[in-house]
N, C-alpha and C positions, 0 to 999 in steps of 0.2 A: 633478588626479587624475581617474580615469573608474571607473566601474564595469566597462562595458565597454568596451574597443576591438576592433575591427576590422583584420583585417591582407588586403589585397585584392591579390595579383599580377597583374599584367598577361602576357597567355600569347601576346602578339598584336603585340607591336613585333616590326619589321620587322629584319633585320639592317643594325647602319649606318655609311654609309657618310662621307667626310669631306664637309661644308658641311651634314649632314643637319640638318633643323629638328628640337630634340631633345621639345622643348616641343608643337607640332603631332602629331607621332609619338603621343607620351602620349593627350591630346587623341584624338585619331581614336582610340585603341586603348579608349581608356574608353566612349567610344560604340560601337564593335564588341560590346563585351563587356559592355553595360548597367550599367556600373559606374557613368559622368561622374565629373563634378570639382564636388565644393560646398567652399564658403568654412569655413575651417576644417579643412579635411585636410592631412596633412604627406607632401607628395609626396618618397619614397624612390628615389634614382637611384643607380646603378652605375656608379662612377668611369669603368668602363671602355668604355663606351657615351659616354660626353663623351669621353673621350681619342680614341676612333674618331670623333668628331666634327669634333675640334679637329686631325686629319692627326696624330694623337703617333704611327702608327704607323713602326718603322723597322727597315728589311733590314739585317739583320747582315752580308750579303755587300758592304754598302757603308761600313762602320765602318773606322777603322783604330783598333789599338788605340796608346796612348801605351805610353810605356817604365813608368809606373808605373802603368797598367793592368794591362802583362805578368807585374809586379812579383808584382802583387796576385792574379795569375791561379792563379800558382803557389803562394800560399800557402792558396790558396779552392778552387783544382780548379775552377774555374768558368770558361768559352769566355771570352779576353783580348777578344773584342770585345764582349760582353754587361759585362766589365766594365768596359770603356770609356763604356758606354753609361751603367751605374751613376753613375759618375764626375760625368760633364754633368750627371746629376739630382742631385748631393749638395754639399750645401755643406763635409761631413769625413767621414771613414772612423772611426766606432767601434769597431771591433772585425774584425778581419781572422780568420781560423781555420778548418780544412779543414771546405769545405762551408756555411761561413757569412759573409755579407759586411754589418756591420750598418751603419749611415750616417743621417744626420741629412738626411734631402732639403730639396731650397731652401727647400721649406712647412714646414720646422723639424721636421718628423716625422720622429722615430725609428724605422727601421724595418727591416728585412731588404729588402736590393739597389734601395732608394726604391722600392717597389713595381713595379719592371720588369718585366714577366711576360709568357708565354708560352699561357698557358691564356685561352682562348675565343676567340684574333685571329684566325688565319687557317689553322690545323692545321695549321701548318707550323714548324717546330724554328728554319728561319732568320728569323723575325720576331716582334719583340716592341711591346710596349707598354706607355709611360710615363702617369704618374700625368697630369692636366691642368694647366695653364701652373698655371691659379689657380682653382682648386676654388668660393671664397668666390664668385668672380665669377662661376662658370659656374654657381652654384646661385642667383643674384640675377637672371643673365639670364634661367633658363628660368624664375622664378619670375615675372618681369613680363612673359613672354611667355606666359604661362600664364593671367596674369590679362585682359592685352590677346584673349585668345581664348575666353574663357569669362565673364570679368566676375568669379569667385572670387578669394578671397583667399586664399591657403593658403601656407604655408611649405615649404620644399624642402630635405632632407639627401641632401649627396653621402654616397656612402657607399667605404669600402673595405677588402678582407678583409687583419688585420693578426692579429699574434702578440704573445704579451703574455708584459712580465720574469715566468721563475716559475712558471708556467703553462702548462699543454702545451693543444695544439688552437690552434685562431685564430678570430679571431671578425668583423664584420663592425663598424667605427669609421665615425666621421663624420669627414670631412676636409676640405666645403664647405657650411654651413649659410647660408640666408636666410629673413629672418622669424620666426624663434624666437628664445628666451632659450637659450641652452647648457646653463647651469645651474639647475636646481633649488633653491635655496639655504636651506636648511633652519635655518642659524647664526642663535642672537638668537632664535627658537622654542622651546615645552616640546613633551618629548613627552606620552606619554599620562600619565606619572607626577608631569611638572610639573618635570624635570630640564630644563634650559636646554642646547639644546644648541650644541656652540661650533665643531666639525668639520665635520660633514656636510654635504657639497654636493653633487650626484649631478650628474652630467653625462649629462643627458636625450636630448641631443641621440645618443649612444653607444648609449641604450639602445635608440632608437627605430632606429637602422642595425642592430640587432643582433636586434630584432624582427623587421626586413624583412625578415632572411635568413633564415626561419623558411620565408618564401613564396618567397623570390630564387631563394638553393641558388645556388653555387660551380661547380656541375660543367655537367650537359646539361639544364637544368631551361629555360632560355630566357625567365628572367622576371628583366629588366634593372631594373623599374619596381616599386614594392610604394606601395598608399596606403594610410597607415594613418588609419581613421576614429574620432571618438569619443574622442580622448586631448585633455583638456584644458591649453593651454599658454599662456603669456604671448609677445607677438607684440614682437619685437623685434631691429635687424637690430646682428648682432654676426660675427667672425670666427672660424673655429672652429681659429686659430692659438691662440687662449686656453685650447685643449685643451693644448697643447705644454706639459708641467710646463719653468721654468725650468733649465737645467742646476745653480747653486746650490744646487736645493732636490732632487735625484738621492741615494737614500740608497742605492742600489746602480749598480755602474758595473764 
C-alpha cells in the first residue's frame, strides 16, 4: 500500500514503427521530460505500441475472408474480412449477435473481436491492429531491456482497453505483466474488525492498467507509456494468463 502514488504520462514517444526498440523509446522520452526511471516504478505500456512493434499491423484489402467468417459477418454486420481476422486471433466464438462478436483469444481472453482494432493505427478504415503474439513476454523483454539501459529495476504492465460482463463503459486491463505479483491476496487476513477474511483477492495488476489510463486516454491524448511511482508491491514474475477466470468457474455466460 502507498500513501501516495504518482501517475506520470509520457507526452513524448515517438509514433512506432515495426522493429522499434520499445524499451529505448521510453528511456529517451523520460529524459526528455525530466521524469527518468528509478527501481521500483511499474512501467504502464499500451498493448498497441508493442503490436506496432511486433509488425501485428494488417491490410484488410489483403484478407480473404473463410466461408465461416462470411457466416459470421452476416450475423454481426461486421466487414467478412475484419471478421476473418477476428477468427486467426481467437481460439472459439462466444457469442455471435448484431453488432457484437465476443471470442476467447489465443491469450485465453474474453473479449469483444480479440481486441482487433482500428483506432490509433494509421487513420485509415482499411487497417487494423491485433493484440501482441504474447503480451507476458513483451512485458519481460522490455522490462530487461529497461533494466540493461538504465540499471533499475521496475516492473512492466501491458495494458489494454476491454469491456466488462454487466457493466457499461470499458476500462483499461492488464494482459502482459513482468515483475509484479498479480494479485493482492488479502485471504487468511483480519480486517480492521478482526473478521477473517476468506474471498478477497484484488487483482493489482488491473488496477494499476486502469490508473494509467487516467494519464494514457483512449482517444488523441498521445500518451502510449504512464509510470506510476510510489505504489508499494511485491516483485515477482508470473503471467497475467491467471487473470483468465476458468471457464468452470463463469456464473454468467
Amino acid at each position: 500500500m502507498a500513501k501516495e502514488v504518482k501517475i506520470i504520462g509520457l507526452e513524448s514517444i515517438p509514433e512506432i514503427k515495426t522493429g522499434d526498440d520499445i524499451a529505448k523509446l521510453i528511456v529517451e522520452a523520460t529524459e526528455r521530460e525530466g521524469v527518468g526511471i528509478r527501481s521500483g516504478d511499474i512501467v504502464v505500456v499500451a498493448s498497441k505500441i508493442i503490436a506496432k512493434a511486433e509488425g501485428r499491423v494488417i491490410y484488410l484489402d489483403r484478407v480473404v475472408p473463410s466461408k465461416r467468417a462470411i457466416e459470421l459477418s452476416n450475423i454481426v454486420g461486421k466487414d467478412p474480412r475484419l471478421v476473418e481476422i477476428i477468427l486467426r486471433e481467437s481460439r472459439r466464438v462466444i457469442k455471435a449477435t448484431k453488432g457484437h462478436l465476443i471470442v476467447e483469444t489465443k491469450h485465453g481472453i474474453v473479449c469483444a473481436n480479440a481486441g482487433v482494432d482500428k483506432s490509433n493505427v494509421a487513420g485509415r478504415e482499411d487497417i487494423v491492429l491485433t493484440l501482441p503474439i504474447d503480451p507476458d513476454r513483451s512485458a519481460r523483454e522490455i522490462r530487461y531491456r529497461l533494466y540493461e539501459l538504465t540499471g533499475c529495476d521496475v516492473a512492466v504492465v501491458v495494458s489494454d482497453t476491454q469491456g466488462r460482463p454487466l457493466r457499461e463503459g470499458q476500462i483499461d486491463v492488464a494482459i502482459g505483466v513482468s515483475g509484479i505479483n498479480i494479485f493482492r491476496d488479502y485471504r487468511g487476513t483480519k480486517d480492521l474488525k478482526g473478521y477473517t477474511l476468506k474471498i478477497k483477492r484484488i487483482a493489482i495488476v488491473d488496477e494499476i492498467a486502469s490508473a494509467a489510463e487516467l494519464v494514457m486516454g483512449n482517444g488523441s491524448e498521445g500518451v502510449p507509456v504512464a509510470i506510476i511511482r510510489g505504489l508499494l508491491f511485491s516483485s515477482k514474475e508470473e503471467s497475467a494468463k491467471l487473470l483468465n477466470m476458468p471457464k468452470e468457474r463463469w456464473l454468467f455466460k
